[in-house]
C-alpha beads as a LAMMPS data file, in Angstrom:
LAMMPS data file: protein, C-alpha beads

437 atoms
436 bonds

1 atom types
1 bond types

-500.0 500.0 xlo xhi
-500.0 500.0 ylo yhi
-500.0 500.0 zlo zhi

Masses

1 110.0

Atoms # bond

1 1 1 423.195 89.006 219.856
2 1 1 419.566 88.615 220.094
3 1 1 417.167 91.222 219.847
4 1 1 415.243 92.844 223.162
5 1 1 411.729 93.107 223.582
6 1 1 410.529 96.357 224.124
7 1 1 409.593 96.659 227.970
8 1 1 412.387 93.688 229.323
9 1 1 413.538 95.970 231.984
10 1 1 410.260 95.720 233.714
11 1 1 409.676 92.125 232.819
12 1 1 409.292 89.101 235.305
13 1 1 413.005 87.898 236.419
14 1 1 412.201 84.513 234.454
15 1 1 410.760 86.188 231.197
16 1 1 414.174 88.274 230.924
17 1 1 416.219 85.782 231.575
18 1 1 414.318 83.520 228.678
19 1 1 414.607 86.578 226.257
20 1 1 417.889 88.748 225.931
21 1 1 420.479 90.431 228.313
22 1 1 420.898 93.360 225.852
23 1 1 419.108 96.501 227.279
24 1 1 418.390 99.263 224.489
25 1 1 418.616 102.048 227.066
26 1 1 422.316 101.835 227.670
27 1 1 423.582 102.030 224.065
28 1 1 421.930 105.548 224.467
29 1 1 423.753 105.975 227.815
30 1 1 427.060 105.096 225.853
31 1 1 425.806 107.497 223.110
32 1 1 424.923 110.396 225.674
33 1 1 428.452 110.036 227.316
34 1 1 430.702 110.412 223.428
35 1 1 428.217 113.265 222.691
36 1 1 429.507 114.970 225.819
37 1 1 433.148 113.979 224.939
38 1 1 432.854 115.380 221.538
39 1 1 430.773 118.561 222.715
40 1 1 433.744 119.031 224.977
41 1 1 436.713 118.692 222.216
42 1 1 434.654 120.261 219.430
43 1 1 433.923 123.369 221.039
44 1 1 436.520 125.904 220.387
45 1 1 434.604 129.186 221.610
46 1 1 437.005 130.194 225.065
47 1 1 436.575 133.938 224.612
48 1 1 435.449 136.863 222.966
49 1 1 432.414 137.981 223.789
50 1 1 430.563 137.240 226.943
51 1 1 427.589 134.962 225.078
52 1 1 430.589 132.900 223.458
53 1 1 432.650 132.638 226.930
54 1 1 428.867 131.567 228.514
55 1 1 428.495 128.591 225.693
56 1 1 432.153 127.811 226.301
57 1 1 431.513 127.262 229.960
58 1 1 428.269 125.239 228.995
59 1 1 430.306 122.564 227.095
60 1 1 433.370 122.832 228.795
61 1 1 431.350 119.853 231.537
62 1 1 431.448 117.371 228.505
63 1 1 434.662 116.617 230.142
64 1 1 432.527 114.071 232.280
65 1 1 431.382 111.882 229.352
66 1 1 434.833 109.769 230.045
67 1 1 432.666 109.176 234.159
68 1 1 430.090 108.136 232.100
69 1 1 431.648 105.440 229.935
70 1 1 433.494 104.247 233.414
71 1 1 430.088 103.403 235.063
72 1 1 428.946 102.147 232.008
73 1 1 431.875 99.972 231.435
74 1 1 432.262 98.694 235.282
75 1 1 428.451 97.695 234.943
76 1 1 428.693 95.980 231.710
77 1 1 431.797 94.378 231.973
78 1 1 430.854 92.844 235.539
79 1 1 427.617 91.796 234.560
80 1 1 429.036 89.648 231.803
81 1 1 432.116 88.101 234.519
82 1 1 429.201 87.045 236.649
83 1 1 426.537 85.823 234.507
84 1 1 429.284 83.443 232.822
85 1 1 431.078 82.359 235.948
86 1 1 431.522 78.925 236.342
87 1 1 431.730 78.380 232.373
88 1 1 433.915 76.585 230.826
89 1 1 437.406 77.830 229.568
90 1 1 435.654 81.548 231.668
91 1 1 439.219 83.455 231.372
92 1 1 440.030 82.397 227.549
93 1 1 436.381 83.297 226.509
94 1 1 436.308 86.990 228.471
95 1 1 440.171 87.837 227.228
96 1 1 439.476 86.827 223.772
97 1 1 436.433 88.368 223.895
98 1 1 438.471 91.710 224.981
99 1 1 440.767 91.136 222.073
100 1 1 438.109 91.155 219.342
101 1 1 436.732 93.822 220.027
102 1 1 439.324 96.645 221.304
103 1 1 443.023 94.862 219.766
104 1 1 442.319 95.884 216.243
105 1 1 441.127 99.296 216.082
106 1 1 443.242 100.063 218.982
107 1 1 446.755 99.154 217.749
108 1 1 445.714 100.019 214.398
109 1 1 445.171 103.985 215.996
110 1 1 448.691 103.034 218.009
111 1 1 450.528 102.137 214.936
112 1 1 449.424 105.030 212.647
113 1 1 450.548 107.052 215.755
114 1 1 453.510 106.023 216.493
115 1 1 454.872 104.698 213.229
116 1 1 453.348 106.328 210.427
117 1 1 452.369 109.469 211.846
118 1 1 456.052 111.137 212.233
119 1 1 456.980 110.552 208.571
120 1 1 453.703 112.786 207.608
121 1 1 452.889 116.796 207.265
122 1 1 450.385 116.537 210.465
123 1 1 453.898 116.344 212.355
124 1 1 453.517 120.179 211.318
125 1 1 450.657 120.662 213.882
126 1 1 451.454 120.814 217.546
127 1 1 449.566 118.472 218.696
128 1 1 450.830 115.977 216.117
129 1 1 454.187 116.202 217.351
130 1 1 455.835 112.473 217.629
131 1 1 455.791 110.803 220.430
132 1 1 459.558 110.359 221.795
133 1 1 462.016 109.809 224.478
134 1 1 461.873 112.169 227.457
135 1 1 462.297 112.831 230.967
136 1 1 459.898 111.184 233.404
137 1 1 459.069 113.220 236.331
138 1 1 458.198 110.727 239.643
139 1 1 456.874 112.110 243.251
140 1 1 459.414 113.305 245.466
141 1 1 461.976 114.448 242.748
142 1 1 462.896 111.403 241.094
143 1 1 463.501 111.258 237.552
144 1 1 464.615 108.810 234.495
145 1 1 465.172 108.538 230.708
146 1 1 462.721 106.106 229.234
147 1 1 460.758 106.104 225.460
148 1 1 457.061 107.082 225.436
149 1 1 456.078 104.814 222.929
150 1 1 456.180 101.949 224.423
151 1 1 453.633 102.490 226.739
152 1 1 451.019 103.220 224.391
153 1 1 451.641 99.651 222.901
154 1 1 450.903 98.301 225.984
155 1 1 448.098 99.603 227.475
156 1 1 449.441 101.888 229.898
157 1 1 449.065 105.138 227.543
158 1 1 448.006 106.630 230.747
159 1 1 451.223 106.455 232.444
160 1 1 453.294 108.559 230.084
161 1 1 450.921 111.389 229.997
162 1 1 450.824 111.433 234.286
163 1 1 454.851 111.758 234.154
164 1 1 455.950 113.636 231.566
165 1 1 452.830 115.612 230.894
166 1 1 453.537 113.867 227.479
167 1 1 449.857 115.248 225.962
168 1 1 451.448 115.889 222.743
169 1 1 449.789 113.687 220.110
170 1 1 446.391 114.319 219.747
171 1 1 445.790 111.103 218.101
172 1 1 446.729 108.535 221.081
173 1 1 446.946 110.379 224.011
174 1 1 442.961 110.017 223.767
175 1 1 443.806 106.320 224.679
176 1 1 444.747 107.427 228.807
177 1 1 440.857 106.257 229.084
178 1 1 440.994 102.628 227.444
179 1 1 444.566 102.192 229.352
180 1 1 442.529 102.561 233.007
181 1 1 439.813 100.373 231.633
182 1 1 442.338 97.393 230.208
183 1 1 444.791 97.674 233.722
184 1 1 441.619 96.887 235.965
185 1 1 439.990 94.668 233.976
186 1 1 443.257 92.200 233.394
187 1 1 442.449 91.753 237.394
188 1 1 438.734 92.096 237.885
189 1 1 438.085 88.560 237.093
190 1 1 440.259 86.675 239.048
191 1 1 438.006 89.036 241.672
192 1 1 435.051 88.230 240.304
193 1 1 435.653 84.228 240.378
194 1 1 437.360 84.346 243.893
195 1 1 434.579 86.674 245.277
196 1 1 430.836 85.602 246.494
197 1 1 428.291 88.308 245.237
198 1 1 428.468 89.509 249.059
199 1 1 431.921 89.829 249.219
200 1 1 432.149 91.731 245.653
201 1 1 429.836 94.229 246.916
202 1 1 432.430 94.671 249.715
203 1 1 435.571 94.898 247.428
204 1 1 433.235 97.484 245.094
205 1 1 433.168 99.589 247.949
206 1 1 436.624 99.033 248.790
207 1 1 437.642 100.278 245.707
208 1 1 435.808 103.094 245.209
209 1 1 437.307 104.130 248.655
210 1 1 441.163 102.902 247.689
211 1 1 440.773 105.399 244.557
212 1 1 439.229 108.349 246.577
213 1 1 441.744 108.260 249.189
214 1 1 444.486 108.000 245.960
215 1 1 443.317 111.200 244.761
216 1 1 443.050 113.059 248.422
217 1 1 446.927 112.175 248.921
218 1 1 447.649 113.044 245.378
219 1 1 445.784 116.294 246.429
220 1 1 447.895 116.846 249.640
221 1 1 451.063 116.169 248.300
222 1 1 450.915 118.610 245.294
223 1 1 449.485 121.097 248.227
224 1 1 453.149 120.266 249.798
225 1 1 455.372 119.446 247.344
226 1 1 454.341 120.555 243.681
227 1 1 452.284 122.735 241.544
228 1 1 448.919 121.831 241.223
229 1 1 448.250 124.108 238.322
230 1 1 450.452 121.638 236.611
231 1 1 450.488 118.385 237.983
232 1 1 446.766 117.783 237.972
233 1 1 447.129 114.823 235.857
234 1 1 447.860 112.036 238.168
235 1 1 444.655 112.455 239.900
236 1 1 442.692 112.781 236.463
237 1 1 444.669 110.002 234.801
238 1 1 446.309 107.481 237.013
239 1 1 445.105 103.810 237.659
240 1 1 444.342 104.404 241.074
241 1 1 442.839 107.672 241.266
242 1 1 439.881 106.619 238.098
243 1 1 438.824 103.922 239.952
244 1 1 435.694 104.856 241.828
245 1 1 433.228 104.965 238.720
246 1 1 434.103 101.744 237.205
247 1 1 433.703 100.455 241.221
248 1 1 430.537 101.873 241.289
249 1 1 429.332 100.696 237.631
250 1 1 430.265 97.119 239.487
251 1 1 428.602 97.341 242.326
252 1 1 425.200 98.182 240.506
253 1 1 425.931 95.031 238.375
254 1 1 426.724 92.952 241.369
255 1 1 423.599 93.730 242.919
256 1 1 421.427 93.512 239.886
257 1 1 422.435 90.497 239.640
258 1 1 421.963 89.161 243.404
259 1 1 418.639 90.214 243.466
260 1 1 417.224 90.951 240.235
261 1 1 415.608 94.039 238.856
262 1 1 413.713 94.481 242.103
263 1 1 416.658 94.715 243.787
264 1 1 417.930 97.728 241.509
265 1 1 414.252 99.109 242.151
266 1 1 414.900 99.232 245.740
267 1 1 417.729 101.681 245.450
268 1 1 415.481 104.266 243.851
269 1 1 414.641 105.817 246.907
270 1 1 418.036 106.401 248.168
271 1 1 419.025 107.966 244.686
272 1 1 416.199 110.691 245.470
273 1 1 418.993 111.868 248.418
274 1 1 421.868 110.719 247.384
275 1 1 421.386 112.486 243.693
276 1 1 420.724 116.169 244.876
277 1 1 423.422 115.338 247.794
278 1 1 426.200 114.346 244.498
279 1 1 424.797 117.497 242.759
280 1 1 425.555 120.017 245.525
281 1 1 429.115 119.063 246.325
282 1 1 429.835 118.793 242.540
283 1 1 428.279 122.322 241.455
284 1 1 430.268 123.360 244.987
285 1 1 433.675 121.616 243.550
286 1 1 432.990 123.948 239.997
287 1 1 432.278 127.043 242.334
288 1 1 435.317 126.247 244.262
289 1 1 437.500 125.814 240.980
290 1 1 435.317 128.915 239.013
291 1 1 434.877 126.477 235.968
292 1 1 433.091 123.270 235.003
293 1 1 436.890 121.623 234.371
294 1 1 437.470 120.853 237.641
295 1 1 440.673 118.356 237.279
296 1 1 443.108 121.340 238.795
297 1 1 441.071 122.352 241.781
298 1 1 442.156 120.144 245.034
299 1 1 438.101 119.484 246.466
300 1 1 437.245 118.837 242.487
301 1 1 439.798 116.561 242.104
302 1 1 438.908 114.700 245.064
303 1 1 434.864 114.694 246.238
304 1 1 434.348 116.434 242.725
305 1 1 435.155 113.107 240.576
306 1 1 433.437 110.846 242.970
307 1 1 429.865 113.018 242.896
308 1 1 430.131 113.029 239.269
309 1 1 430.227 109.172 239.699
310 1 1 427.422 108.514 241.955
311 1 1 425.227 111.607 239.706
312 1 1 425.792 109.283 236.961
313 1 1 425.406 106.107 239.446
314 1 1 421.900 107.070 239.626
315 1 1 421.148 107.526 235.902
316 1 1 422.095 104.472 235.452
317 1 1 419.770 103.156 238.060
318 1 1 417.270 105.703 237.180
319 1 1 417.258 104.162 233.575
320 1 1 416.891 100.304 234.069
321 1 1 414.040 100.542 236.023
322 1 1 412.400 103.252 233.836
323 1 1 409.013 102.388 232.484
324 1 1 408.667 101.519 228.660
325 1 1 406.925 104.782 228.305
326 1 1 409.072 106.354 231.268
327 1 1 411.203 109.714 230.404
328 1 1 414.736 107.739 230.959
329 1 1 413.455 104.840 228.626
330 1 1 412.358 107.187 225.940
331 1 1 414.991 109.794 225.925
332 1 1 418.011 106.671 225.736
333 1 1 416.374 104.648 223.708
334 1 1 416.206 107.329 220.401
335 1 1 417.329 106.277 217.460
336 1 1 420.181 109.187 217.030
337 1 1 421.672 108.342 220.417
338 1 1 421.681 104.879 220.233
339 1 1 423.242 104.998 217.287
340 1 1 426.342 107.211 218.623
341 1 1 426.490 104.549 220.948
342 1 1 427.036 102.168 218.748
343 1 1 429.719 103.521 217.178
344 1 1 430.756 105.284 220.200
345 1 1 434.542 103.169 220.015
346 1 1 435.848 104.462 216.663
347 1 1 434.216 107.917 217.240
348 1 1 436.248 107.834 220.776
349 1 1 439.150 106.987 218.765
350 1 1 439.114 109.095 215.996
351 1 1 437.638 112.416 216.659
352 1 1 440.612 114.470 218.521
353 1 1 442.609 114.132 215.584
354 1 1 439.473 115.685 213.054
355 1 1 439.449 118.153 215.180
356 1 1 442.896 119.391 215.335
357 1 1 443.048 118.857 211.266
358 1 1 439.723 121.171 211.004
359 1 1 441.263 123.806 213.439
360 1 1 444.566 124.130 212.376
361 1 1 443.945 123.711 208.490
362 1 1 440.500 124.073 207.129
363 1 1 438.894 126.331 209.433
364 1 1 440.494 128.214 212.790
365 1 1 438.179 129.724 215.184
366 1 1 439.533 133.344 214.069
367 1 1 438.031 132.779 210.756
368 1 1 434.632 131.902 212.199
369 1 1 431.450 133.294 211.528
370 1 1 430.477 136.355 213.250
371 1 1 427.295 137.903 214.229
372 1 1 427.393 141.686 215.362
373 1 1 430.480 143.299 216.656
374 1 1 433.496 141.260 218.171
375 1 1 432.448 142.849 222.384
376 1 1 428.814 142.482 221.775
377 1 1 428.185 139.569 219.061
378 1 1 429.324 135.997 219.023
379 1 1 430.676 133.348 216.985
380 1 1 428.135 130.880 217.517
381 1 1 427.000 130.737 214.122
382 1 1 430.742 129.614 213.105
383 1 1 430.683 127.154 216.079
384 1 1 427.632 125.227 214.460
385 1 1 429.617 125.006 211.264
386 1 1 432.723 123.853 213.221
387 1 1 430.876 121.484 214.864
388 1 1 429.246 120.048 210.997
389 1 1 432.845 120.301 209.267
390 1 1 434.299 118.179 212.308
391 1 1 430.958 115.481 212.834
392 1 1 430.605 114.369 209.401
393 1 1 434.099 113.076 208.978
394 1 1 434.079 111.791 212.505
395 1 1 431.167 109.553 211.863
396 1 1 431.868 108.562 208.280
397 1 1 435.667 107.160 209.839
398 1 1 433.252 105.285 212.573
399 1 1 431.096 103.912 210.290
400 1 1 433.987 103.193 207.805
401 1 1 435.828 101.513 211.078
402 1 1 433.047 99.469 212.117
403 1 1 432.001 97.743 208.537
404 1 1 435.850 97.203 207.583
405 1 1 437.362 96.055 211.095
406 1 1 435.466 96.638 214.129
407 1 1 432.209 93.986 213.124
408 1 1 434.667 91.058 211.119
409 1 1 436.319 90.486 214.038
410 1 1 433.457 90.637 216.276
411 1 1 431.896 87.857 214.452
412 1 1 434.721 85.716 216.418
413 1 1 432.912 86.062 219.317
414 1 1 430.597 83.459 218.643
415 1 1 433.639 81.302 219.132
416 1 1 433.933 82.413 223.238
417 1 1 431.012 82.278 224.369
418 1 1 430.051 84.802 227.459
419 1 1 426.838 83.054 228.618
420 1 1 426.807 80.618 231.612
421 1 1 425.809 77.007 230.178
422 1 1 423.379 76.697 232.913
423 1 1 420.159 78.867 233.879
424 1 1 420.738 81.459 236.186
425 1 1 418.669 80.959 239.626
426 1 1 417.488 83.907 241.262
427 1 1 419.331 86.279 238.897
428 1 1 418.878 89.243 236.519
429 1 1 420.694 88.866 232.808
430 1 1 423.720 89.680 232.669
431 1 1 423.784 92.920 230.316
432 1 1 425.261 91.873 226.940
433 1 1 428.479 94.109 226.223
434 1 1 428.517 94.986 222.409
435 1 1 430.015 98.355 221.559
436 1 1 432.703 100.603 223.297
437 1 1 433.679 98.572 226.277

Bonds

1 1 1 2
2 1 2 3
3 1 3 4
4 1 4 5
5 1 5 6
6 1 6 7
7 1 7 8
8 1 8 9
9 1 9 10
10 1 10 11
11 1 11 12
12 1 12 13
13 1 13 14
14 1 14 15
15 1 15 16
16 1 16 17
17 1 17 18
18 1 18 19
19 1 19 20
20 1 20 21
21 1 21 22
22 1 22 23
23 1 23 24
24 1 24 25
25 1 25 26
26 1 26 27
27 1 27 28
28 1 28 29
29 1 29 30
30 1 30 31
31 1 31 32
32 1 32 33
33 1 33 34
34 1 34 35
35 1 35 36
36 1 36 37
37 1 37 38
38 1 38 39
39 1 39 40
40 1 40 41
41 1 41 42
42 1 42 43
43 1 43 44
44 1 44 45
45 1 45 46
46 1 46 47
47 1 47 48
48 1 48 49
49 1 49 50
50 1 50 51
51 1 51 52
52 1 52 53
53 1 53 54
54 1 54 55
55 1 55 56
56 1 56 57
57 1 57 58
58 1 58 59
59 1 59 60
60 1 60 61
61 1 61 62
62 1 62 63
63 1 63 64
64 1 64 65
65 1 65 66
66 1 66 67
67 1 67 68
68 1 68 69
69 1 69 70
70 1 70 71
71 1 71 72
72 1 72 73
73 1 73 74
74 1 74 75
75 1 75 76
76 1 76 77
77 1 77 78
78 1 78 79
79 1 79 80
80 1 80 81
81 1 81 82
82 1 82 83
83 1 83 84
84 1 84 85
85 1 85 86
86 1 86 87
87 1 87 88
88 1 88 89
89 1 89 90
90 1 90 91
91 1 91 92
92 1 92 93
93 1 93 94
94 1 94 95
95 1 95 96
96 1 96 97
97 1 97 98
98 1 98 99
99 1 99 100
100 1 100 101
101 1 101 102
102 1 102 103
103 1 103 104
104 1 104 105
105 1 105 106
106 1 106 107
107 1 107 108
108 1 108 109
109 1 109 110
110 1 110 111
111 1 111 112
112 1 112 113
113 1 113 114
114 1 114 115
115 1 115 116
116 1 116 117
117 1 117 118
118 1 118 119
119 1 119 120
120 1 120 121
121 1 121 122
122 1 122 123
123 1 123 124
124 1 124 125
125 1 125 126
126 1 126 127
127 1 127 128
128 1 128 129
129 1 129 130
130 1 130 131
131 1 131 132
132 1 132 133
133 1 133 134
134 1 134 135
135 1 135 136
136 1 136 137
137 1 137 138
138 1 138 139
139 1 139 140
140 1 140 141
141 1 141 142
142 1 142 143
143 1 143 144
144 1 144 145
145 1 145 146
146 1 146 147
147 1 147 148
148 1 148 149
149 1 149 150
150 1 150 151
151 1 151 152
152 1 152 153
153 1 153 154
154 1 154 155
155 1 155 156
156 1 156 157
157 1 157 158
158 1 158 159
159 1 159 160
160 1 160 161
161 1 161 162
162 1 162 163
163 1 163 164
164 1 164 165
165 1 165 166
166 1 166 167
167 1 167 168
168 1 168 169
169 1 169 170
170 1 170 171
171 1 171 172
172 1 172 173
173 1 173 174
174 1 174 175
175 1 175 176
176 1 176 177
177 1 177 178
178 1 178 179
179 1 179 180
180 1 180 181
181 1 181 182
182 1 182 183
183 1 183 184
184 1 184 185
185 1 185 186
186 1 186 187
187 1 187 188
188 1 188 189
189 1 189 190
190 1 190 191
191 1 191 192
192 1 192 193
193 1 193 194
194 1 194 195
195 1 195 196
196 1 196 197
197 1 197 198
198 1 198 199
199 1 199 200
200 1 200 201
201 1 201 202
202 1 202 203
203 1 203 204
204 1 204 205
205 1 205 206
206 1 206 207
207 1 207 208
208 1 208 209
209 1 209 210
210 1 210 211
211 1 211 212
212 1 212 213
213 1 213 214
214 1 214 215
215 1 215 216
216 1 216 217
217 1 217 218
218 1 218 219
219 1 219 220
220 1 220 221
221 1 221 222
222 1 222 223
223 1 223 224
224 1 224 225
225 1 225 226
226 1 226 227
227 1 227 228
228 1 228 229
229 1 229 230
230 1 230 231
231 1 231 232
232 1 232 233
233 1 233 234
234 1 234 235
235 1 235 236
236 1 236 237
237 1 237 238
238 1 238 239
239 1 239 240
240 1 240 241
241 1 241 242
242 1 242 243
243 1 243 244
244 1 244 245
245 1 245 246
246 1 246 247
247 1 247 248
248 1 248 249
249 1 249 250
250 1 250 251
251 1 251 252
252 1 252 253
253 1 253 254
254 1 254 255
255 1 255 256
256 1 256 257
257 1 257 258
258 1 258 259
259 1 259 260
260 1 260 261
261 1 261 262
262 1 262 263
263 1 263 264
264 1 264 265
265 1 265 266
266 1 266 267
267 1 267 268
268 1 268 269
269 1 269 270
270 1 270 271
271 1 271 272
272 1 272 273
273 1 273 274
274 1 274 275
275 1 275 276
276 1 276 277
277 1 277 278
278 1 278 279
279 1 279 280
280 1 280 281
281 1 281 282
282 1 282 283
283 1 283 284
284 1 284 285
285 1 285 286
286 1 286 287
287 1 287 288
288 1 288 289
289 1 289 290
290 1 290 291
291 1 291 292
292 1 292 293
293 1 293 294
294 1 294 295
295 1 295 296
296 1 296 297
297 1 297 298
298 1 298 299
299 1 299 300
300 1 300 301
301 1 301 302
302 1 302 303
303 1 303 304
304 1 304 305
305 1 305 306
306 1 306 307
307 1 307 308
308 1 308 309
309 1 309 310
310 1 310 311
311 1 311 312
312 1 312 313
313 1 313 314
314 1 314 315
315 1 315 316
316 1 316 317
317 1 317 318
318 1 318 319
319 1 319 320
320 1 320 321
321 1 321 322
322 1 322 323
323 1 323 324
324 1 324 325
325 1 325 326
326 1 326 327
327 1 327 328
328 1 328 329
329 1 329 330
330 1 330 331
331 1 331 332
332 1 332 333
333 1 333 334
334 1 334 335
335 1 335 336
336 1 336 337
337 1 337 338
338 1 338 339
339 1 339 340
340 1 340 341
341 1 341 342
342 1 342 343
343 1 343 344
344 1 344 345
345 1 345 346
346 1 346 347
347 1 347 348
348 1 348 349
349 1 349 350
350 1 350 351
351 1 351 352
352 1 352 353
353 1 353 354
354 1 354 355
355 1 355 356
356 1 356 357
357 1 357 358
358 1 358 359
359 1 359 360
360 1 360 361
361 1 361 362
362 1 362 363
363 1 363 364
364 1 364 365
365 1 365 366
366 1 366 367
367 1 367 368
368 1 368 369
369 1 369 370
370 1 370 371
371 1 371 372
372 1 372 373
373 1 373 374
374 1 374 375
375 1 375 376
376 1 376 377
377 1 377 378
378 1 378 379
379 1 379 380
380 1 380 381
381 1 381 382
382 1 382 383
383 1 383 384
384 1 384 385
385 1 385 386
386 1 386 387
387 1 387 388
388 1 388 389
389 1 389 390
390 1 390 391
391 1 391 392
392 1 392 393
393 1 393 394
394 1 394 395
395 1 395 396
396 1 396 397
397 1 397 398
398 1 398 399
399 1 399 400
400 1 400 401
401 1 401 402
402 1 402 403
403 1 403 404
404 1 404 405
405 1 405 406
406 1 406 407
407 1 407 408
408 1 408 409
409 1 409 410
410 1 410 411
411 1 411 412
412 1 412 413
413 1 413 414
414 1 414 415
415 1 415 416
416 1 416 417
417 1 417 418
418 1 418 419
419 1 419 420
420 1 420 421
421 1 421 422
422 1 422 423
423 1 423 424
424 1 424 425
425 1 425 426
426 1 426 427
427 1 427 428
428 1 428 429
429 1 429 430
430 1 430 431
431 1 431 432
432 1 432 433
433 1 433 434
434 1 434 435
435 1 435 436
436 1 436 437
């Protein structure tokens, strides 16, 4: 992977395409979007005093990180489909290129999970329990007997947890995520090769409205038919219903590369409406539900996830055509955030299961620090040190992940090639893809 010159994003369409397709900005994107997933897990302050419930509510939006690393991913992923369309052995190259770099740590996480994990003392905690046969609960009343386990072997992780609420083991049920991503993307480029850059735009949209429309009749039928206190999950974890980030991630990569980084810088001026437009019916969807989570509230579930999307839609945009010196280039580009981003994967991976360890054994939020009396103080200071005690570990397992798996078989890469063997006319880079997704 070469190295990007400070300042590409504003460069001339031929000078970009002569240097590198790797933009520095977005590894901080990818980094801002696991710091909000592990703001969200890490924080354990729910009640108590009113300044703890406050900072509780703060974090509790971190939720959205997962939005985040969709539009990344859709953008990244489709970027690299079309900029090596037309190559040579294209399928072989992008599947084996998937392989490398999610197959290892991934069924290494899987195995420990499903195999190792129930012959060990974490089986003791809760949310360690094994994952087992069970009853699978279908729309309308329909049930059936089938394994878990299975699933999570084969990408559909996902698919368990919607039907059996099977959100048991805290150290693959974090997978739900990488499932949705691996389902669309062993279609998205036959799409991508079938599809001019015209009609892609059309199926981006398309799909983005297919997986709205999946999450209003999810919405209407638990209104009818089932309880949706409880059966949130399908619209928050299904296929169908996650699809209108990655769609929109797409579309911004379809047009980037259609009409270059003037094309992107065109769109600024409908983000200026469209932005404050995503932000009202999103802070409307948390007043609605009376909480940032808004997964079991029908409008957050439905024009909730899809505001969240475009908000994040527009960073995206707002941050490849920032200036060198602009505040979007600066703030993603920091060394600190960049580097989460980079190892953003293993971190994904391996920081629910930290967690639980730290809560339930080392250090449980009724042992926390305290400042002033239990109505009028808080436990903040206890909630930094849960947050330290649950970090370090996190990041020494990434780092530990990344030298010993993650970057040997990422060095097999050079062996598919993503690039299209002949100069791209009339097109941005396609953004290289070199960490989570």
């Amino acid at each position: 992977m070469s190295a990007s010159t400070a300042g590409l994003n504003d460069a001339p369409p031929d000078l970009a395409r002569k240097e590198s397709s790797h933009i520095p900005a977005l590894d901080g994107v990818r980094g801002l979007a696991i710091l909000m997933v592990m703001f969200f897990h890490f924080t354990v302050l729910w009640k108590d005093s009113k300044i703890d419930v406050a900072f509780g509510a703060a974090t509790r939006f971190g939720w959205a990180g997962v939005d985040l690393f969709f539009v990344l991913s859709g953008f990244l992923i489709t970027g690299i489909l079309l900029g090596s369309k037309g190559q040579t052995n294209f399928f072989r190259n992008f599947y084996m290129r998937r392989v490398l770099r999610i197959f290892p740590l991934y069924y290494l996480v899987v195995f420990i999970g499903t195999v190792v994990l129930p012959h060990t003392p974490l089986t003791q905690i809760k949310d360690f329990r094994p994952i087992n046969h069970g009853t699978w609960h279908f729309p309308f009343g329909y049930t059936s007997e089938m394994p878990h386990w299975p699933f999570y072997w084969l990408y559909f992780a996902n698919f368990p947890i919607v039907f059996t609420s099977d959100f048991m083991n805290d150290l693959i049920a974090i997978t739900w995520s990488l499932a949705i991503e691996e389902q669309f993307y062993m279609v998205w480029p036959f799409i991508v090769v079938a599809c001019t850059t015209r009609t892609l735009k059309k199926v981006c949209l398309g799909v983005l409205s297919f997986s709205f429309l999946s999450r209003v009749a999810v919405a209407i039928y638990m209104h009818h038919y089932g309880d949706t206190a409880n059966n949130h999950r399908m619209s928050y974890e299904f296929t169908f219903c996650r699809l209108d980030a990655i769609s929109l991630g797409s579309l911004l990569a379809t047009i980037m590369y259609e009409g270059g980084m003037d094309a992107v810088r065109a769109l600024i001026p409908r983000t200026i409406w469209i932005a404050p437009i995503a932000a009202i019916v999103l802070l409307g969807s948390m007043a609605h539900a009376k909480k940032p989570i808004i997964h079991e509230d029908p409008y957050g579930m439905t024009v909730g996830y899809t505001s969240i999307a475009v908000l994040f839609l527009c960073i995206m945009i707002w941050t490849l055509t920032s200036a060198p010196r602009g505040i979007f280039n600066l703030f993603f580009t920091q060394k600190w955030l960049r580097f989460l981003g980079k190892y953003s994967y293993a971190i994904y991976l391996c920081h629910m299961p930290i967690h639980r360890i730290m809560r339930e054994w080392v250090y449980r939020p009724e042992d926390f620090l305290m400042i002033g009396t239990p109505d009028h103080g808080t436990k903040l200071p206890g909630q930094i040190i849960f947050y330290v005690l649950c970090t370090v570990p996190t990041i020494g397992l990434a780092l530990l992940s990344w030298n010993l798996i993650e970057k040997r078989f990422l060095r097999l890469k050079k062996y598919f090639p993503s690039h299209h063997p002949r100069e791209l006319q009339g097109s941005a880079p396609a953004p290289e893809l070199t960490n989570r997704v």
